[in-house]
PDB file of N, CA, C and O in Angstrom, chain B, residues numbered from 101:
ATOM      1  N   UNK B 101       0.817  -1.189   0.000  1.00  0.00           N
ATOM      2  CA  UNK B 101       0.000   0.000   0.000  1.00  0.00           C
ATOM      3  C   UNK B 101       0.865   1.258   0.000  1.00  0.00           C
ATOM      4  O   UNK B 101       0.630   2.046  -0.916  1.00  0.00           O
ATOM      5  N   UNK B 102       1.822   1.583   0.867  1.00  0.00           N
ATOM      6  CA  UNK B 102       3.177   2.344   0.619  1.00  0.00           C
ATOM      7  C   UNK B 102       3.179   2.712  -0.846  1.00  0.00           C
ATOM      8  O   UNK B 102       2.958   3.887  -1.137  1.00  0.00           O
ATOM      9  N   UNK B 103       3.385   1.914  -1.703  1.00  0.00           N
ATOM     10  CA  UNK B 103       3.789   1.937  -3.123  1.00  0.00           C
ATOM     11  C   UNK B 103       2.903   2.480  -3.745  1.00  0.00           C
ATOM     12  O   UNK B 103       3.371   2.666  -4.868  1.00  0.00           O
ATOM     13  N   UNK B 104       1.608   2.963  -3.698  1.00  0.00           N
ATOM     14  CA  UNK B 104       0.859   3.522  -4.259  1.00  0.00           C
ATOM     15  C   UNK B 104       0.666   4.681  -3.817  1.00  0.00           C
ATOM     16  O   UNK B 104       0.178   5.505  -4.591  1.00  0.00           O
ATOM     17  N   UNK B 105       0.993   5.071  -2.453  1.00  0.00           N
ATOM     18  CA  UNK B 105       0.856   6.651  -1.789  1.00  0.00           C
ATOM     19  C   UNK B 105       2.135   6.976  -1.383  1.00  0.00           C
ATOM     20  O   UNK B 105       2.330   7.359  -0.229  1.00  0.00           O
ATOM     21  N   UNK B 106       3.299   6.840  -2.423  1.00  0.00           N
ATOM     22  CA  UNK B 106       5.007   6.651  -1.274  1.00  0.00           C
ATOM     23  C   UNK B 106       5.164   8.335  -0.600  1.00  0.00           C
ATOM     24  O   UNK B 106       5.783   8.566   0.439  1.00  0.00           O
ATOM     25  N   UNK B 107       4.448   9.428  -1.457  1.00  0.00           N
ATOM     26  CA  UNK B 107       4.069  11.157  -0.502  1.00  0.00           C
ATOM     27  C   UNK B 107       3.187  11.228   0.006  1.00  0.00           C
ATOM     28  O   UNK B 107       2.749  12.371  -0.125  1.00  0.00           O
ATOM     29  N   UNK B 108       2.294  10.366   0.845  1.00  0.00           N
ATOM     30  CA  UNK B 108       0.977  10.627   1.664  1.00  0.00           C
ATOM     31  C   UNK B 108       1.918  10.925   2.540  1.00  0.00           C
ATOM     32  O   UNK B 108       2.990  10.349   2.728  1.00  0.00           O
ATOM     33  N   UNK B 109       1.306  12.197   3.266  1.00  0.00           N
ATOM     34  CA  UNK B 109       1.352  13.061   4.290  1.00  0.00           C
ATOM     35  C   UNK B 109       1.201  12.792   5.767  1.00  0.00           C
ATOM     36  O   UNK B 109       1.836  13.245   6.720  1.00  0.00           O
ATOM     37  N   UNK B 110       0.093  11.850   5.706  1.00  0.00           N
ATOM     38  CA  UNK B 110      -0.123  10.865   7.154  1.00  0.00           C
ATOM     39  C   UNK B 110       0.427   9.212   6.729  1.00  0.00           C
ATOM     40  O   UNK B 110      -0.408   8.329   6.531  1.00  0.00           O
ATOM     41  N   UNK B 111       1.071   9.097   6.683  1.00  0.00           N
ATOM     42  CA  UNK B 111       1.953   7.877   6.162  1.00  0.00           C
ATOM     43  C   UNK B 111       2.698   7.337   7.668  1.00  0.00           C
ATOM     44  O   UNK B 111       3.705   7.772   8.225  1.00  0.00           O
ATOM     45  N   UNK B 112       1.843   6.307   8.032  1.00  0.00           N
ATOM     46  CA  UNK B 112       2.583   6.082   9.945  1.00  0.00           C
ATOM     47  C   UNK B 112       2.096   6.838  10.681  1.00  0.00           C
ATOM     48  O   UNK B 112       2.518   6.838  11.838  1.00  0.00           O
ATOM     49  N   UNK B 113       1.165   7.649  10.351  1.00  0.00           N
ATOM     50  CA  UNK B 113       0.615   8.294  11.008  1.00  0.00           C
ATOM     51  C   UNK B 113      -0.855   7.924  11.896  1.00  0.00           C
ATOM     52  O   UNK B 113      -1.910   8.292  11.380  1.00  0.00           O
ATOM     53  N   UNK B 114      -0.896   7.297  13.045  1.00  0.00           N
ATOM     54  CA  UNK B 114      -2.438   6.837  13.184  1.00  0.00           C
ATOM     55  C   UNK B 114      -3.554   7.580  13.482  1.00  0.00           C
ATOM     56  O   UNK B 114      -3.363   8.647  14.065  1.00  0.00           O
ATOM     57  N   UNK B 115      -4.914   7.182  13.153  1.00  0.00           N
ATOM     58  CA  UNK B 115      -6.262   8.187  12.836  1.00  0.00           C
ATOM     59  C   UNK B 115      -6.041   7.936  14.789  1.00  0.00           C
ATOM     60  O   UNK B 115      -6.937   8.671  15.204  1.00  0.00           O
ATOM     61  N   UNK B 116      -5.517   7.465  15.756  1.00  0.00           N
ATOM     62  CA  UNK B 116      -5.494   8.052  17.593  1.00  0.00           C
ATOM     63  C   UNK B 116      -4.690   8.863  17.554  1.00  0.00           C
ATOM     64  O   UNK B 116      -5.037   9.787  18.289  1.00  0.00           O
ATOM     65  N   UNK B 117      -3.346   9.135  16.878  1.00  0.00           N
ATOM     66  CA  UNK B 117      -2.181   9.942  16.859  1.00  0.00           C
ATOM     67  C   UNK B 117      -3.050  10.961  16.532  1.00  0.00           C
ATOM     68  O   UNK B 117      -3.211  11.697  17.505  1.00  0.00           O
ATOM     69  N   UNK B 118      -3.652  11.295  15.600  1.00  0.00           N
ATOM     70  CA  UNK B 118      -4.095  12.323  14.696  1.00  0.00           C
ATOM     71  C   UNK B 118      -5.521  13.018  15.570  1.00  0.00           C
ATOM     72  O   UNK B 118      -5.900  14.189  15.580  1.00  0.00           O
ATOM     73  N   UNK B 119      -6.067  11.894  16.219  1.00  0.00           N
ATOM     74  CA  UNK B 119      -7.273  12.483  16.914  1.00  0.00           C
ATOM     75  C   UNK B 119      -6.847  13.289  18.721  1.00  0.00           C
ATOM     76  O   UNK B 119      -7.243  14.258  19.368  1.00  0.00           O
ATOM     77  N   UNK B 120      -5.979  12.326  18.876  1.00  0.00           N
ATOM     78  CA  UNK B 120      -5.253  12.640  20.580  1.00  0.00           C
ATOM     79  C   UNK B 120      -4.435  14.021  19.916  1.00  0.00           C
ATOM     80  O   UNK B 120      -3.541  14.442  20.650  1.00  0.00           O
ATOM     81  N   UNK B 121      -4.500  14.269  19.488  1.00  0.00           N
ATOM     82  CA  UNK B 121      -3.188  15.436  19.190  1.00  0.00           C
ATOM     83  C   UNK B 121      -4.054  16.798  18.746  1.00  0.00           C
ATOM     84  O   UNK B 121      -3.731  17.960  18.992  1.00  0.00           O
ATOM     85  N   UNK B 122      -4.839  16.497  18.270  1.00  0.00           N
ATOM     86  CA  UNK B 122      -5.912  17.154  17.836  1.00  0.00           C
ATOM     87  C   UNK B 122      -7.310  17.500  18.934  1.00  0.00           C
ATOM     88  O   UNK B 122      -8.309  18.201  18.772  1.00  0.00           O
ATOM     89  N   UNK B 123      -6.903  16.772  19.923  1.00  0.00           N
ATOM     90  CA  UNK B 123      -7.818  17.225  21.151  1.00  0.00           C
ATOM     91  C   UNK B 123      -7.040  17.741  22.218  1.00  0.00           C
ATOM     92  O   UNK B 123      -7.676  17.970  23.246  1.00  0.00           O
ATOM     93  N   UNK B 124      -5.616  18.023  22.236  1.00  0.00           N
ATOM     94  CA  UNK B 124      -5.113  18.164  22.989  1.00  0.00           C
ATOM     95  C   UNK B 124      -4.811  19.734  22.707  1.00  0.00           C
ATOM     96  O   UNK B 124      -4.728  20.712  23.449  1.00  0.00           O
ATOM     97  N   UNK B 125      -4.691  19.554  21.395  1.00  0.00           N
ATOM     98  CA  UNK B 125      -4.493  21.297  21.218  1.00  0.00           C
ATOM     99  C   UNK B 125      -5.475  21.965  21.185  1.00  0.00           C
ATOM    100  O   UNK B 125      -5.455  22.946  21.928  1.00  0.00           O
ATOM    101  N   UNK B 126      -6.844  21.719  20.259  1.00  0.00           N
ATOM    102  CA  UNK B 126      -8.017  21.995  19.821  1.00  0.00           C
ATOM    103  C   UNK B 126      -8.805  22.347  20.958  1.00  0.00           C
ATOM    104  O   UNK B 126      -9.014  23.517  21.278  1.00  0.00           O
ATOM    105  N   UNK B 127      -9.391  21.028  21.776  1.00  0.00           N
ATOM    106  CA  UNK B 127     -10.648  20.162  22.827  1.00  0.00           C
ATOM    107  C   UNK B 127     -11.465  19.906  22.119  1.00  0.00           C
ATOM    108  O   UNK B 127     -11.400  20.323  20.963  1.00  0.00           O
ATOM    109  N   UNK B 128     -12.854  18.898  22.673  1.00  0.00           N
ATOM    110  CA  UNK B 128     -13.479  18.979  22.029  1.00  0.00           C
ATOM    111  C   UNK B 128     -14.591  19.503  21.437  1.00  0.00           C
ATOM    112  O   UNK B 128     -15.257  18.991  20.537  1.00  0.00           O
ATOM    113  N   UNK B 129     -14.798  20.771  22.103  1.00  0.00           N
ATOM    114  CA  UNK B 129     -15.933  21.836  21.615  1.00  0.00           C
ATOM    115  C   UNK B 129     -15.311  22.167  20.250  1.00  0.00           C
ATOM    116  O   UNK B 129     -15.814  21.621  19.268  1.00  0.00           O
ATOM    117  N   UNK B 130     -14.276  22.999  20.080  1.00  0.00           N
ATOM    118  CA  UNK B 130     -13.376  23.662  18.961  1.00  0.00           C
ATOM    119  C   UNK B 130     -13.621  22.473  17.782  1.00  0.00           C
ATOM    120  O   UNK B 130     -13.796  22.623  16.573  1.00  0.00           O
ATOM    121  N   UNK B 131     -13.565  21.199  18.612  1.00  0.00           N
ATOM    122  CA  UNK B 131     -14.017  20.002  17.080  1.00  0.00           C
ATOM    123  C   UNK B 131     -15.205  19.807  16.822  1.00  0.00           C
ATOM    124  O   UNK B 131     -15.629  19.745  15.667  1.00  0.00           O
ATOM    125  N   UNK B 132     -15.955  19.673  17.908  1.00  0.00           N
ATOM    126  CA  UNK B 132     -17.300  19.943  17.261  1.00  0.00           C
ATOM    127  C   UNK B 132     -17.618  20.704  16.760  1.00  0.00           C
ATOM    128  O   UNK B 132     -18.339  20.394  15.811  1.00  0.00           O
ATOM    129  N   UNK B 133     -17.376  22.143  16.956  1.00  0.00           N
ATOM    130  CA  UNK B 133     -17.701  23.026  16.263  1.00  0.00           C
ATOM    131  C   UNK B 133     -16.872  23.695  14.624  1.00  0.00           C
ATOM    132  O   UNK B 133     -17.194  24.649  13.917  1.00  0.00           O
ATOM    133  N   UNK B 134     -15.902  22.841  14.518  1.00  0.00           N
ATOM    134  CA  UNK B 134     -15.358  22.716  13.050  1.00  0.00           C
ATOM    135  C   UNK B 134     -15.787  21.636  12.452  1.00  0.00           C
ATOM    136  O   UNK B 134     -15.776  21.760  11.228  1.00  0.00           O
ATOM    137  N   UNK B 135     -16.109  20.766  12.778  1.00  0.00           N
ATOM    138  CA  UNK B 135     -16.697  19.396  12.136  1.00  0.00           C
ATOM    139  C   UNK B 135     -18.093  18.704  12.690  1.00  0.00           C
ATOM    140  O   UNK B 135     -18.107  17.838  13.565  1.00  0.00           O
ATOM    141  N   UNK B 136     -18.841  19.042  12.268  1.00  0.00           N
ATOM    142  CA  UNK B 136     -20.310  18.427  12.940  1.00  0.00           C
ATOM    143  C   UNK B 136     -20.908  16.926  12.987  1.00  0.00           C
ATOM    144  O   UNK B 136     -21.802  16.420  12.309  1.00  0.00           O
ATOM    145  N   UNK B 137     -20.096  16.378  14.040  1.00  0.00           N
ATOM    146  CA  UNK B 137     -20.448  14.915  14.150  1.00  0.00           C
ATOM    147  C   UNK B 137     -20.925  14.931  15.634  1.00  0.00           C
ATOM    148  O   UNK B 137     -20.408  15.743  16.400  1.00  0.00           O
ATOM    149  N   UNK B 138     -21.698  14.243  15.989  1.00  0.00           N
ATOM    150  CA  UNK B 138     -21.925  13.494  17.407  1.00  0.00           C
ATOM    151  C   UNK B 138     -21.465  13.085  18.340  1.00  0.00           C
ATOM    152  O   UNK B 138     -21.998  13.104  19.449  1.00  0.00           O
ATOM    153  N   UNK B 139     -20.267  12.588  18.044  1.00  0.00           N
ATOM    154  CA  UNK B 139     -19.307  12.114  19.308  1.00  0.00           C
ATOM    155  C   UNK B 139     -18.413  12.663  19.450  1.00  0.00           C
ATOM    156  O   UNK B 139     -17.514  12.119  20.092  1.00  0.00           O
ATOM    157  N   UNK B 140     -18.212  14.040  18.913  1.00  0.00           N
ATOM    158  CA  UNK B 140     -17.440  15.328  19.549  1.00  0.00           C
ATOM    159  C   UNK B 140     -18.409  16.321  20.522  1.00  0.00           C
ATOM    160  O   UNK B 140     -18.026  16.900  21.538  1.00  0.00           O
ATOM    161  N   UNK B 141     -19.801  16.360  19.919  1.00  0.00           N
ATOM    162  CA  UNK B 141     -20.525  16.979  20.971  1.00  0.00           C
ATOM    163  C   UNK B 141     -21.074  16.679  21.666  1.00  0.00           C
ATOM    164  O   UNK B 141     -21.251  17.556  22.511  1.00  0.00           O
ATOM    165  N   UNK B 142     -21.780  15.352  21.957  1.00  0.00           N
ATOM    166  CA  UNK B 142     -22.389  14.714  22.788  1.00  0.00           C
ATOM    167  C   UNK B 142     -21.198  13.642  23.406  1.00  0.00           C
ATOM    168  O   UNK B 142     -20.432  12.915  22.774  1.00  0.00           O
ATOM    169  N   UNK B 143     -21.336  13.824  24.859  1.00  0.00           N
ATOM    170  CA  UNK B 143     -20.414  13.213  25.490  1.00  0.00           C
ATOM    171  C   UNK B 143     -19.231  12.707  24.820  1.00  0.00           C
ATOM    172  O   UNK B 143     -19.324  11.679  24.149  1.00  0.00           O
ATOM    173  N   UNK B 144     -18.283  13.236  24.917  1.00  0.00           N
ATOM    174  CA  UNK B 144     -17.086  13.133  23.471  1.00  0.00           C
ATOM    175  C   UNK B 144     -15.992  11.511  24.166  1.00  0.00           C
ATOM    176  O   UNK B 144     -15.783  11.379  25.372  1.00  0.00           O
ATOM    177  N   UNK B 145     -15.681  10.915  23.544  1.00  0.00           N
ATOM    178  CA  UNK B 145     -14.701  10.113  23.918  1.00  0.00           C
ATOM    179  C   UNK B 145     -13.748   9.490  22.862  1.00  0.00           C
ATOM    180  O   UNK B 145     -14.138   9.354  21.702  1.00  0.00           O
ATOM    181  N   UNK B 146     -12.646   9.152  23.204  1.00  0.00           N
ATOM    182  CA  UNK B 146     -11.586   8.939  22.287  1.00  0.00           C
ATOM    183  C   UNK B 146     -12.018   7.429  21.589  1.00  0.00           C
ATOM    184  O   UNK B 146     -11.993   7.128  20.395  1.00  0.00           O
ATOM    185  N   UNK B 147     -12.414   6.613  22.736  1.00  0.00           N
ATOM    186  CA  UNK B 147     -13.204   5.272  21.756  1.00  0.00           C
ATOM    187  C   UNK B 147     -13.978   5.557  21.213  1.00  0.00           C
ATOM    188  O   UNK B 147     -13.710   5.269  20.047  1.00  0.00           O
ATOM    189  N   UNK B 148     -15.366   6.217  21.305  1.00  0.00           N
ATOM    190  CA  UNK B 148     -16.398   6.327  20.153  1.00  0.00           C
ATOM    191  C   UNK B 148     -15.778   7.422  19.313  1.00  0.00           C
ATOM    192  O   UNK B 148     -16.632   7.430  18.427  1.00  0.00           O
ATOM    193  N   UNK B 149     -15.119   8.128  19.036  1.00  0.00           N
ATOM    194  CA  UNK B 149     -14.967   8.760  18.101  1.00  0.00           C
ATOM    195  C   UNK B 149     -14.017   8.514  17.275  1.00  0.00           C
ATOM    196  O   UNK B 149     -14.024   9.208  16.259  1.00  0.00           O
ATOM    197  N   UNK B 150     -12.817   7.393  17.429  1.00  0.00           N
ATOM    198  CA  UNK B 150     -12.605   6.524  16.720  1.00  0.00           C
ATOM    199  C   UNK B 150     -13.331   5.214  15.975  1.00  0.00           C
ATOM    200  O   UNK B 150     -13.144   4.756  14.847  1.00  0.00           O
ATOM    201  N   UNK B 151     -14.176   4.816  16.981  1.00  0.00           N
ATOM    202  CA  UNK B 151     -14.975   4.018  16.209  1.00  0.00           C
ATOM    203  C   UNK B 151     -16.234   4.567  15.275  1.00  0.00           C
ATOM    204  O   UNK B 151     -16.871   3.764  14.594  1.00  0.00           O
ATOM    205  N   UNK B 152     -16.559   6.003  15.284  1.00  0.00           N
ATOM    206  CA  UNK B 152     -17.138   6.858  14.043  1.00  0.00           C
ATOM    207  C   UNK B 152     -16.309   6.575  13.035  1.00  0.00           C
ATOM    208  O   UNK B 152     -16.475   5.942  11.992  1.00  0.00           O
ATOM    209  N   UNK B 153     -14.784   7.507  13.801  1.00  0.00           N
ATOM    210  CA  UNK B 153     -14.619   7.930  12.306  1.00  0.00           C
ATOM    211  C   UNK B 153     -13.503   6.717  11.498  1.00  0.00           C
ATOM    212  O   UNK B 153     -12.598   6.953  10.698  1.00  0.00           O
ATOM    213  N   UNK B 154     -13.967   5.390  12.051  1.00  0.00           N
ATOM    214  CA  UNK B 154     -13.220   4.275  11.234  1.00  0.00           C
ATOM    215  C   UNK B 154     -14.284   3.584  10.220  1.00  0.00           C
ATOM    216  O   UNK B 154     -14.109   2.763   9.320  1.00  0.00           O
ATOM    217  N   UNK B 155     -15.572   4.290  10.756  1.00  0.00           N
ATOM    218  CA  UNK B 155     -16.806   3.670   9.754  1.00  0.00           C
ATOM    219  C   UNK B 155     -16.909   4.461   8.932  1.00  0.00           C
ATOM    220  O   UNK B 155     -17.387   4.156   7.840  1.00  0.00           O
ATOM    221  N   UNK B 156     -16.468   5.783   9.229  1.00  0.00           N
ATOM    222  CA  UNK B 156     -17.221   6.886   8.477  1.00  0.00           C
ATOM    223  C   UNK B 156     -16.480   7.802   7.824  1.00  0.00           C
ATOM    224  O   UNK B 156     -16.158   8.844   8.395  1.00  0.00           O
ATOM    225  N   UNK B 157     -16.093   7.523   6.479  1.00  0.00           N
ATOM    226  CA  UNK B 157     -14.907   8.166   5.658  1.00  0.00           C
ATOM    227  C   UNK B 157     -15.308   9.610   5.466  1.00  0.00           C
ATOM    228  O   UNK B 157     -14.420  10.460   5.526  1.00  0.00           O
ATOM    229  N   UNK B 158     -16.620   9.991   5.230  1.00  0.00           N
ATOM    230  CA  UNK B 158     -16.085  11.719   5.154  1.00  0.00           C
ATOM    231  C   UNK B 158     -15.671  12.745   6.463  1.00  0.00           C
ATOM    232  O   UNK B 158     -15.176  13.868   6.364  1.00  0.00           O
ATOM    233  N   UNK B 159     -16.033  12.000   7.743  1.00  0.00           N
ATOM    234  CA  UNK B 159     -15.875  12.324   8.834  1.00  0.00           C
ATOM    235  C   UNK B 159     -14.495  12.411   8.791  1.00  0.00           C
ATOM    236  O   UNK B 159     -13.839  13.453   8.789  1.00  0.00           O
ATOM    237  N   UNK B 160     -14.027  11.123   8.751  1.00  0.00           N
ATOM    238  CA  UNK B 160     -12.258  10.744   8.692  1.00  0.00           C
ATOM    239  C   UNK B 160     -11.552  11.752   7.976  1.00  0.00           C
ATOM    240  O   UNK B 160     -10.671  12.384   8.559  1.00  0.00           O
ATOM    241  N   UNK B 161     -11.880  12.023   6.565  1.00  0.00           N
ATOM    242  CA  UNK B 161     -11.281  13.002   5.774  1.00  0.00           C
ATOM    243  C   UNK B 161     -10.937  14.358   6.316  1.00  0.00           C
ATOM    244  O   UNK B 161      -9.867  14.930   6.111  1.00  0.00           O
ATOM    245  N   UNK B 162     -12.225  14.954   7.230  1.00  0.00           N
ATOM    246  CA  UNK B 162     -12.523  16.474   7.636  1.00  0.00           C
ATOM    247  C   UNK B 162     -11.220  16.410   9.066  1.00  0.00           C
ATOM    248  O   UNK B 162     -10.465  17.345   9.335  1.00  0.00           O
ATOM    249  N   UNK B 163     -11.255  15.290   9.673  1.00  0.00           N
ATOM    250  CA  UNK B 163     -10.526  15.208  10.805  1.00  0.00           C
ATOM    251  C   UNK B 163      -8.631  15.085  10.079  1.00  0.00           C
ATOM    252  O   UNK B 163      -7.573  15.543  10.510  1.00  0.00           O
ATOM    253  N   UNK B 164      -8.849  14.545   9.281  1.00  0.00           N
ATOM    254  CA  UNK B 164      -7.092  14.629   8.735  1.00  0.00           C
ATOM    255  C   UNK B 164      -6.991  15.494   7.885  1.00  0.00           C
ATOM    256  O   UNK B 164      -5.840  15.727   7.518  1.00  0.00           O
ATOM    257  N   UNK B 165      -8.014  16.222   7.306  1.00  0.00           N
ATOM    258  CA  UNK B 165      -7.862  17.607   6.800  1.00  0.00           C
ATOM    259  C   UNK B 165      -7.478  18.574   7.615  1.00  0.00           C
ATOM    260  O   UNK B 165      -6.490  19.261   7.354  1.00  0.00           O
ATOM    261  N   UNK B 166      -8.115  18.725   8.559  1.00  0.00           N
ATOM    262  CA  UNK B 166      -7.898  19.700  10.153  1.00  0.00           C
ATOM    263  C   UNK B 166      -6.410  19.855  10.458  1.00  0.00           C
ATOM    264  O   UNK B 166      -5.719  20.873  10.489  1.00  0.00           O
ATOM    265  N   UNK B 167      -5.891  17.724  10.821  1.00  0.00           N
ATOM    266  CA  UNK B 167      -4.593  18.173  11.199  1.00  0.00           C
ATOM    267  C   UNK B 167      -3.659  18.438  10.220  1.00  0.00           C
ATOM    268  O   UNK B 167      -2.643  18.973  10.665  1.00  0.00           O
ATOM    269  N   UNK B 168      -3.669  18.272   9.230  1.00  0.00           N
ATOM    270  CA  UNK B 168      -3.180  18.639   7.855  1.00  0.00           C
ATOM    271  C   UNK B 168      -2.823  19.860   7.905  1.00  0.00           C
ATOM    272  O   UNK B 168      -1.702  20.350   7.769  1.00  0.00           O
ATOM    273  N   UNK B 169      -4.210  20.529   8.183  1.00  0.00           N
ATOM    274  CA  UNK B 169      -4.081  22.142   7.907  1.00  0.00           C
ATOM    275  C   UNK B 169      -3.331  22.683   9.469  1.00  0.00           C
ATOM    276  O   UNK B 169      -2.286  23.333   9.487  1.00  0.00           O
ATOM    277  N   UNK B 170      -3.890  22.380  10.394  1.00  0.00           N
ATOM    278  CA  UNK B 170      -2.876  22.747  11.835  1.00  0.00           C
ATOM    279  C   UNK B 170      -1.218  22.626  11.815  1.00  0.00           C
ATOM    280  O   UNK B 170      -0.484  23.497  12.282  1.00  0.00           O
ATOM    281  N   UNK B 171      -0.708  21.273  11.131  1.00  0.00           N
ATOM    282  CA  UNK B 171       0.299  20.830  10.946  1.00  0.00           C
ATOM    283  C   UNK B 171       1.653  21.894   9.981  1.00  0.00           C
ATOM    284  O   UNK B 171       2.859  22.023  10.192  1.00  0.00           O
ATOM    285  N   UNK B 172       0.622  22.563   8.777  1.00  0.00           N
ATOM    286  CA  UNK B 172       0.963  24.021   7.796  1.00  0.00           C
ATOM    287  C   UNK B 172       1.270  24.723   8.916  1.00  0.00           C
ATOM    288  O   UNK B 172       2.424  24.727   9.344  1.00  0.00           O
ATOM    289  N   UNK B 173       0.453  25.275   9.410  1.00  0.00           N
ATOM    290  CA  UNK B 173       0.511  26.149  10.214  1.00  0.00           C
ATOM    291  C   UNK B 173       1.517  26.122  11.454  1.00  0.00           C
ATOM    292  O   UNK B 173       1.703  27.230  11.957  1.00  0.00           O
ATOM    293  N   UNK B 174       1.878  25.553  11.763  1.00  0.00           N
ATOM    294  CA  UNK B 174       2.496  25.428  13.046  1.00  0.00           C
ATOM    295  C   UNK B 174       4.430  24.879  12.434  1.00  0.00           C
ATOM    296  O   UNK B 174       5.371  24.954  13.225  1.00  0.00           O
ATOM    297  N   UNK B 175       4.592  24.433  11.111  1.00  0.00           N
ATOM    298  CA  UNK B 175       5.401  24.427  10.541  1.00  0.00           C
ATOM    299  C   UNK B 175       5.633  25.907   9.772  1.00  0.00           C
ATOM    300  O   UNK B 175       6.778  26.359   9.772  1.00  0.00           O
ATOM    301  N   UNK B 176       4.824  26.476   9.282  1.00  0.00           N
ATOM    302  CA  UNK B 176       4.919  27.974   8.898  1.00  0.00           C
ATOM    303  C   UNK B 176       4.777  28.955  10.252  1.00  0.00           C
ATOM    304  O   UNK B 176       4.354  30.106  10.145  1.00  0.00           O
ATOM    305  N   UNK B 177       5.087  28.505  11.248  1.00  0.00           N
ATOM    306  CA  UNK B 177       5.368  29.600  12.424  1.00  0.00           C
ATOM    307  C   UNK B 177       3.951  30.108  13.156  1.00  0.00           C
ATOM    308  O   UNK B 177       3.779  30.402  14.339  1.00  0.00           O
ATOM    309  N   UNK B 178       2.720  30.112  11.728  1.00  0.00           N
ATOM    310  CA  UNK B 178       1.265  30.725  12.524  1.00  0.00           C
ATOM    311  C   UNK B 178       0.480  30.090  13.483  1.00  0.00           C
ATOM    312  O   UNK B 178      -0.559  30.585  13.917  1.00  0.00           O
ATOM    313  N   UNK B 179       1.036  28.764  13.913  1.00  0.00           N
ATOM    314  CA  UNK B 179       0.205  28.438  14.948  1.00  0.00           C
ATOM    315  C   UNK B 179      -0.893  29.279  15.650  1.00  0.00           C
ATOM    316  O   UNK B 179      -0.927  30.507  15.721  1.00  0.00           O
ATOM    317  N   UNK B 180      -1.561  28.613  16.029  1.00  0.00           N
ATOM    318  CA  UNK B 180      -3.052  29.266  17.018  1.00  0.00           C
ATOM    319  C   UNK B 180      -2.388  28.981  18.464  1.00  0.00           C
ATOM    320  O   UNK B 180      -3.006  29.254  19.492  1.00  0.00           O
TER     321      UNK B 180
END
């Protein structure tokens, strides 16, 4: 699978790495309120909201888009 994405960006990168890192800087109001799913606003937890967003690919996308775009930013100096 490597061989077909050898410049993916999250490459070793895991969707807990990506979500724990992303709640740590963010929380989870700031995610609910950039991405409108359920188990960021209603009682938020790191198991159900992995187990969303392993079912649920456009969810998944918006969440590694996020750290994608945080990741620019904080490599270009503008961090939040």
């Amino acid at each position: 699978m490597s061989e077909e994405q050898p410049n993916y960006p999250l490459h070793g990168i895991t969707l807990k790495a990506i979500l724990e890192d992303l709640i740590e800087r963010r929380g989870w109001s700031d995610l609910a309120s950039r991405i409108n799913i359920r188990c960021f606003a209603f009682d938020p937890s790191l198991k159900s909201s992995l187990k969303f967003l392993r079912k649920t690919e456009w969810a998944r996308q918006k969440v590694e888009e996020l750290y994608l775009d945080d990741q620019r930013q904080i490599k270009g100096g503008s961090a939040k």
